[in-house]
C-alpha positions as CSV (number, residue, x, y, z in Angstrom):
1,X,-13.9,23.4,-36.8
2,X,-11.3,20.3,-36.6
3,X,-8.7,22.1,-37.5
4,X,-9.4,25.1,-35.9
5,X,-9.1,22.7,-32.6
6,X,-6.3,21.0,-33.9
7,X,-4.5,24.3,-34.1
8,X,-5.0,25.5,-30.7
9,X,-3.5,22.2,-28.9
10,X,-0.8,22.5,-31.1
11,X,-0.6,26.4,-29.9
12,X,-0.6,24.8,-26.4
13,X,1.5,21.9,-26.7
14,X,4.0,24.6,-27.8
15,X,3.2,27.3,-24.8
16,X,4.3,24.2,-22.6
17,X,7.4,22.7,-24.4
18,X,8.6,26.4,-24.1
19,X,8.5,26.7,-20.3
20,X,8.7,22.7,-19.8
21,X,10.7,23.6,-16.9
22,X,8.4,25.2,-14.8
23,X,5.7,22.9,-15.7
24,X,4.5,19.3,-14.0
25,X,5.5,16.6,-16.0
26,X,2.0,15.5,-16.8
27,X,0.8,18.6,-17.9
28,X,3.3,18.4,-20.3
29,X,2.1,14.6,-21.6
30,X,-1.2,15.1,-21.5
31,X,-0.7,18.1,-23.6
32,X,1.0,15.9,-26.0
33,X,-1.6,13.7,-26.0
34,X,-4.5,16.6,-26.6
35,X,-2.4,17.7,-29.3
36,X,-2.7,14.1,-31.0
37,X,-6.3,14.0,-30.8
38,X,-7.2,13.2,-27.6
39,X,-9.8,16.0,-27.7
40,X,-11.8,14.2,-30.1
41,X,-13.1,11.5,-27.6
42,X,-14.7,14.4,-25.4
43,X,-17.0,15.2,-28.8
44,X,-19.8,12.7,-28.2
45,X,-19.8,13.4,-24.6
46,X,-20.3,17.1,-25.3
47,X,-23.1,16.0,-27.6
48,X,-25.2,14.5,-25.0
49,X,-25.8,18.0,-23.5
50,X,-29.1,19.3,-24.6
51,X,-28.2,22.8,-25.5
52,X,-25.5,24.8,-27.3
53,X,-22.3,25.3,-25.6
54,X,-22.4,28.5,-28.3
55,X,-22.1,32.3,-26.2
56,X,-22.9,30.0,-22.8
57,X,-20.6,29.9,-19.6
58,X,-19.3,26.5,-19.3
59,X,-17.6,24.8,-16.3
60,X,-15.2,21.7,-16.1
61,X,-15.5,20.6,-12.9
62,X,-12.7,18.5,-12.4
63,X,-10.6,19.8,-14.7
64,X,-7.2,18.8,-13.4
65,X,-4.8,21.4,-15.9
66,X,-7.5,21.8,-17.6
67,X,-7.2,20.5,-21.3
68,X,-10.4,20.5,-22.0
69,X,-11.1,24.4,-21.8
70,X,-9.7,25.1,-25.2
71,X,-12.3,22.9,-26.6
72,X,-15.3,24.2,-24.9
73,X,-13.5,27.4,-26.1
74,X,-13.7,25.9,-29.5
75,X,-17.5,25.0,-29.6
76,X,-18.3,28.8,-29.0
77,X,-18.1,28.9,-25.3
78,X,-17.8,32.7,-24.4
79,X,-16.2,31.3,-20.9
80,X,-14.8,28.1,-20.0
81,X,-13.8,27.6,-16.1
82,X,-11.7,25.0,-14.6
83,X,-12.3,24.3,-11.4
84,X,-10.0,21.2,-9.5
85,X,-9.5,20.6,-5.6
86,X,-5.9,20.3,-6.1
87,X,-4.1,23.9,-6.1
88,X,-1.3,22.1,-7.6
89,X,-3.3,21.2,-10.7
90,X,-5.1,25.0,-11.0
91,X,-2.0,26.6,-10.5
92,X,-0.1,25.2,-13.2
93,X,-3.2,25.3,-15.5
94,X,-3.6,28.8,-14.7
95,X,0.1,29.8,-16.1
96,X,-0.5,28.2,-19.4
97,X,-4.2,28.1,-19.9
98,X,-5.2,31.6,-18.2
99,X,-2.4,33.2,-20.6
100,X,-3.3,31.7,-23.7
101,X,-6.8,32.4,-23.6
102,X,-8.6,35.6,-22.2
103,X,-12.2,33.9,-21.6
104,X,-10.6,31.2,-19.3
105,X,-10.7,30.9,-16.0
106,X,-9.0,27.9,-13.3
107,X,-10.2,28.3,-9.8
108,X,-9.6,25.9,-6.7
109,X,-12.5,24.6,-5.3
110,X,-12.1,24.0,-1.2
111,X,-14.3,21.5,0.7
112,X,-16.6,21.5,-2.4
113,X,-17.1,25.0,-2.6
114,X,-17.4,27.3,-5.9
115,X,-15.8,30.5,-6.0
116,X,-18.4,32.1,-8.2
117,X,-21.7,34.5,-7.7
118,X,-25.0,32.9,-8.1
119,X,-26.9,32.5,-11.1
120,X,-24.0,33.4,-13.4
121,X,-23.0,29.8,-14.9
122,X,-25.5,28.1,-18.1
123,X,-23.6,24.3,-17.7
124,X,-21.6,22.8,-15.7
125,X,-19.8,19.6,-16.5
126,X,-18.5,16.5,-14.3
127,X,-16.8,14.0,-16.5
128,X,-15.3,11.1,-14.5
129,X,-15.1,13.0,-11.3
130,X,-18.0,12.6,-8.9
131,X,-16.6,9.3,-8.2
132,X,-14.0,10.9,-6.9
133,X,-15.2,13.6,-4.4
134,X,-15.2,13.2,-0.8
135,X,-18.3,12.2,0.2
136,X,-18.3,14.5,2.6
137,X,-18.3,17.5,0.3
138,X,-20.1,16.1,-2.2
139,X,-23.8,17.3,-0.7
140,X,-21.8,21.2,-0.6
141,X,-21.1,20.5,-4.8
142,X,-24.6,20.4,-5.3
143,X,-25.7,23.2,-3.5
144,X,-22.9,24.9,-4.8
145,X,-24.0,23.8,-8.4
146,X,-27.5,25.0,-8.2
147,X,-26.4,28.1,-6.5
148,X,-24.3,29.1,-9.2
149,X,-26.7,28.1,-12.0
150,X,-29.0,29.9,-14.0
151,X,-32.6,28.7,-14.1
152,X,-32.5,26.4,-16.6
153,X,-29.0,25.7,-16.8
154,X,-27.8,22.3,-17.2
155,X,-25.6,20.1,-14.8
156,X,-24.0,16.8,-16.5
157,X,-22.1,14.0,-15.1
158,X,-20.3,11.6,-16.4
159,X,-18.6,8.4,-14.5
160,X,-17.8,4.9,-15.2
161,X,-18.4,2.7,-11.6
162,X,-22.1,2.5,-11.7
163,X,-22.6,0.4,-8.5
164,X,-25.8,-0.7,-9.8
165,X,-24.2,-2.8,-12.9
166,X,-22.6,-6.6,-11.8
167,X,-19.3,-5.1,-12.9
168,X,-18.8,-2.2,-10.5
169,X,-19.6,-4.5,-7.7
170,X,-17.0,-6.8,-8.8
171,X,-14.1,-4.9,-9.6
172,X,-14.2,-1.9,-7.3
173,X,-13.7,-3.8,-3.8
174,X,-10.5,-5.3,-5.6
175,X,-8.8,-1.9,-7.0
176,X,-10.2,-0.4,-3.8
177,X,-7.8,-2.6,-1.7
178,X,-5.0,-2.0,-4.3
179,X,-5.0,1.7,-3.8
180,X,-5.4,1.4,-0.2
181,X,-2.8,-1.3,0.6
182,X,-0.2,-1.4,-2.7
183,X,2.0,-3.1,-3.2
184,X,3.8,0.1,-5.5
185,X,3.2,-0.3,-9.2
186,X,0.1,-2.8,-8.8
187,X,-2.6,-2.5,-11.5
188,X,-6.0,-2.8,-11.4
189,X,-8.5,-3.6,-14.0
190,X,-8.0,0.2,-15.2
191,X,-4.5,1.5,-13.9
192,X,-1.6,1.2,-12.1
193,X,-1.6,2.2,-8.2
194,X,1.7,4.6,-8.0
195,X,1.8,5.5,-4.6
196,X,-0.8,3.7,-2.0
197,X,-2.5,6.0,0.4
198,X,-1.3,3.6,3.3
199,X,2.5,4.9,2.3
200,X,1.8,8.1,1.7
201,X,-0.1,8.4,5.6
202,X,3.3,7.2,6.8
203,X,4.9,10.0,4.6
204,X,2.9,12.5,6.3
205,X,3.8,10.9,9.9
206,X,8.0,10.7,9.3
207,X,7.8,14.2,7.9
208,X,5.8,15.8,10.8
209,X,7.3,13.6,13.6
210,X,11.0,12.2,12.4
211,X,11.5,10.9,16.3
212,X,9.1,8.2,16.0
213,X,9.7,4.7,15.0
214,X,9.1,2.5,12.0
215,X,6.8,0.6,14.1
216,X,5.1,3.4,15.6
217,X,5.3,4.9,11.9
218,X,3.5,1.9,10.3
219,X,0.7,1.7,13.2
220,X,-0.6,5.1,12.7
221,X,-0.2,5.0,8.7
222,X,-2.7,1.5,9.4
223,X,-5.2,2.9,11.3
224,X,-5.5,6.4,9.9
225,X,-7.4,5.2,6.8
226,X,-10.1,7.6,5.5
227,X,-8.6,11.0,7.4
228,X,-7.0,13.5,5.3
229,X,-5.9,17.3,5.9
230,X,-5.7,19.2,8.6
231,X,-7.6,16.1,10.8
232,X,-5.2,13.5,9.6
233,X,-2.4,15.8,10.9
234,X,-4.1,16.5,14.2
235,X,-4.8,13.0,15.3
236,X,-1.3,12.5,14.8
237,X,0.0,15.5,16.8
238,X,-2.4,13.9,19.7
239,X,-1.0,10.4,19.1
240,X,2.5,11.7,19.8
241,X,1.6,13.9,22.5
242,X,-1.0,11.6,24.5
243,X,-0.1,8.0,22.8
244,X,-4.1,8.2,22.2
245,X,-5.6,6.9,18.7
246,X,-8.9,5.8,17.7
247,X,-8.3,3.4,15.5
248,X,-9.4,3.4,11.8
249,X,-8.2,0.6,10.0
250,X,-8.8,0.3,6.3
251,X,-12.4,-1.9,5.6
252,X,-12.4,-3.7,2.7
253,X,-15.6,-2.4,-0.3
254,X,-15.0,1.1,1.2
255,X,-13.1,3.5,-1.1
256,X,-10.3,4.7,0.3
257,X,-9.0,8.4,0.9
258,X,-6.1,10.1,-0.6
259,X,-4.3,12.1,2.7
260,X,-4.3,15.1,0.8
261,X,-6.0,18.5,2.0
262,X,-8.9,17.7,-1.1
263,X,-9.5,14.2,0.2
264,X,-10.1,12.7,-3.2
265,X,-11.6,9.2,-2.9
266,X,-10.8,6.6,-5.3
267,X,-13.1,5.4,-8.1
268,X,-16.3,5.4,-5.1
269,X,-19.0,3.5,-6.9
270,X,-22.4,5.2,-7.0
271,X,-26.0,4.7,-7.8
272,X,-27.5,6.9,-10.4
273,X,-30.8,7.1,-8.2
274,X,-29.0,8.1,-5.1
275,X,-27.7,11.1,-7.0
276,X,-30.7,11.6,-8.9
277,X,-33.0,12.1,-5.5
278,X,-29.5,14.1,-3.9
279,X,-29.9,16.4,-6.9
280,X,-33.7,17.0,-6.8
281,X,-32.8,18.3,-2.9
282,X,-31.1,21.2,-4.6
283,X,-33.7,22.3,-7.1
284,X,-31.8,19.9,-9.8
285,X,-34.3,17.8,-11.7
286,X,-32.3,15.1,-12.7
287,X,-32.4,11.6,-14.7
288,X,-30.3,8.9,-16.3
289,X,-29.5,9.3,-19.6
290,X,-29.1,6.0,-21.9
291,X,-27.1,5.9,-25.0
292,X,-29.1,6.5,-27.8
293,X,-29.2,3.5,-30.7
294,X,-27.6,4.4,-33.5
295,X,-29.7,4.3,-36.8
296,X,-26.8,5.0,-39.4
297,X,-25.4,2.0,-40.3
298,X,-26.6,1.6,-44.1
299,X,-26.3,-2.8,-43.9
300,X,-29.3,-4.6,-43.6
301,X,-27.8,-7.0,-40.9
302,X,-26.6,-4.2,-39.0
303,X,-30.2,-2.4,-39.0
304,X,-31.8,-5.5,-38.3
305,X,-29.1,-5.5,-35.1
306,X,-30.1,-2.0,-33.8
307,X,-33.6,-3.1,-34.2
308,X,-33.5,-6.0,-32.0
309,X,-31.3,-3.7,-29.4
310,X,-34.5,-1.1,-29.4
311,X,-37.0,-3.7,-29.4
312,X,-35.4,-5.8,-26.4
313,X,-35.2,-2.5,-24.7
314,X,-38.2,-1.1,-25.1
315,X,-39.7,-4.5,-23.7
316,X,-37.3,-4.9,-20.8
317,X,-39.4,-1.4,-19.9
318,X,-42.6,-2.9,-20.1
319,X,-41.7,-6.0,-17.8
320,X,-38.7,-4.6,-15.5
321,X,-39.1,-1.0,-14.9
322,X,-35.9,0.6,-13.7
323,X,-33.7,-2.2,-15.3
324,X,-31.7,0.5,-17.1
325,X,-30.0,2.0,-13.7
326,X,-27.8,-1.5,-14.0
327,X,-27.8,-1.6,-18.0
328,X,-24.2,0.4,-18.1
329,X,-21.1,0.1,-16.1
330,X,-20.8,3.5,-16.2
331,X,-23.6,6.3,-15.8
332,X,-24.8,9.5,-17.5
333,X,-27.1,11.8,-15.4
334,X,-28.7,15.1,-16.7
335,X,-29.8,17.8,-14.5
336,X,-31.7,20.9,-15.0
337,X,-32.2,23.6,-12.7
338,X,-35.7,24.4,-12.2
339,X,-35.8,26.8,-9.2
């Protein structure tokens, strides 16, 4: 099977350095990157799923280009779907990946909304994305989710900013702040801010209304925070016309809101019981999933390690129930449609 993988990124990697000049950038990098082996690290996530990827219809939600269809592809997927809020991600992933592959499919999804007819998808996949839905849409994805699965079907999600674990509530209001504010090129504890949504508000201002001061410019860009699409562009229109504006200034420990029509949000932290009881609304019987201990390692120390780890959790159980919601920074959540 590896290097039946390995082949196809190679195939794609090549598909892209062939029309490099029509393509983003990124695609182009992160196809080098798949081709190197990236594609491995996705293996024990895949794993987790309970059942066969094998003949099923499998969705990335998130997908960006979607580099992670050929794999799903790969495990015996009969279709894989992309689906990203960004059309500029979908489009460019359709040119390479929709012609390479016949069972592949990249759709845009639109204020959480699914393109596809009910009960014709078996799992659907979220792999560091929920964090970054508009909270806004994100009660439409579910509906949309269990809509569009089969009974039985499977929903997993996957995120790292588990606000119930120390670490989430410690970092996030920091890279929060960063994304929100800049400065340009500031890092957080996991990347590096390239363009802060305070700028590119002021972007969006100078390009719809060129007559209006750097001063006037800065103020809305300030007090805009957390609008996006169509009504970020209205309340501006209004400001200019009226001189009205209800002001929003940026709060610190909220996650802030890319402008953009999607309204991404930025790394929001959430609590795997909040999405487990959203989930059950739906008809999604969900629960966390813990990594499971590892029983392989042939030295005698190292069994007598994973021992200790199973017995320490099995009596945190017994004396704090619900501990494990907190025991990860990040979360796994498994959902299975029973209606």
């Amino acid at each position: 099977m590896d290097d039946r993988i390995v082949q196809e990124y190679r195939r794609v990697l090549e598909f892209c350095q062939r029309h490099q000049d029509h393509l983003p950038h990124y695609l182009l990098e992160q196809s080098v990157e798949f081709e190197k082996g990236l594609w491995r690290d996705y293996l024990p996530l895949l794993k987790a799923i309970p059942i066969p990827l094998a003949g099923r219809t499998v969705i990335d939600f998130g997908c960006k280009y979607g580099h992670l269809l050929p794999l799903l592809i790969g495990l015996g997927a009969q279709m894989a779907i992309g689906i990203d809020a960004e059309e500029e991600y979908t489009e460019a992933g359709r040119f390479v990946f929709e012609t390479l592959y016949p069972n592949v499919r990249l759709l845009r999804s639109e204020a959480g909304y699914i393109p596809l007819q009910p009960d014709s998808v078996d799992i659907v996949i979220l792999n560091e994305v929920v964090s970054h839905i508009n909270p806004g849409f994100l009660e439409t994805v579910w509906l949309e989710v269990s809509r569009i699965l089969r009974v039985n079907g499977i929903l997993f999600l996957s995120d790292g900013n588990n606000i119930a674990h120390p670490y989430a509530q410690q970092a996030l209001p920091d890279l929060y702040e960063k994304w929100e504010k800049g400065p340009e090129g500031a890092r957080t504890d996991r990347d590096q801010v390239i363009r802060p949504f305070v700028i590119r508000r002021a972007e969006i201002v100078r390009k719809r209304h060129p007559e209006l001061t750097d001063a006037q410019v800065d103020d809305l860009a300030r007090n805009t925070s957390g609008l996006f699409g169509d009504f970020l562009e209205r309340t501006i229109d209004r400001y200019v016309q009226t001189g009205e504006l209800i002001r929003r200034p940026y709060r610190r420990g909220i996650s802030p809101t890319n402008p953009s029509p999607s309204g991404a949000v930025m790394e929001r932290g959430l609590h795997p019981v909040y999405l487990e009881l959203a989930l059950a609304e739906y008809g999604l019987e969900a629960h966390q999933t813990l990594p499971e201990i590892s029983w392989e390692r042939a030295d005698p120390m190292g069994r007598m390690k994973d021992f200790c780890r199973w017995a320490r959790r099995h009596l945190r159980n017994l004396m704090t129930p619900g501990w494990q919601r907190a025991s990860n920074p990040g979360f796994q959540i498994l959902a299975i449609k029973r209606r």
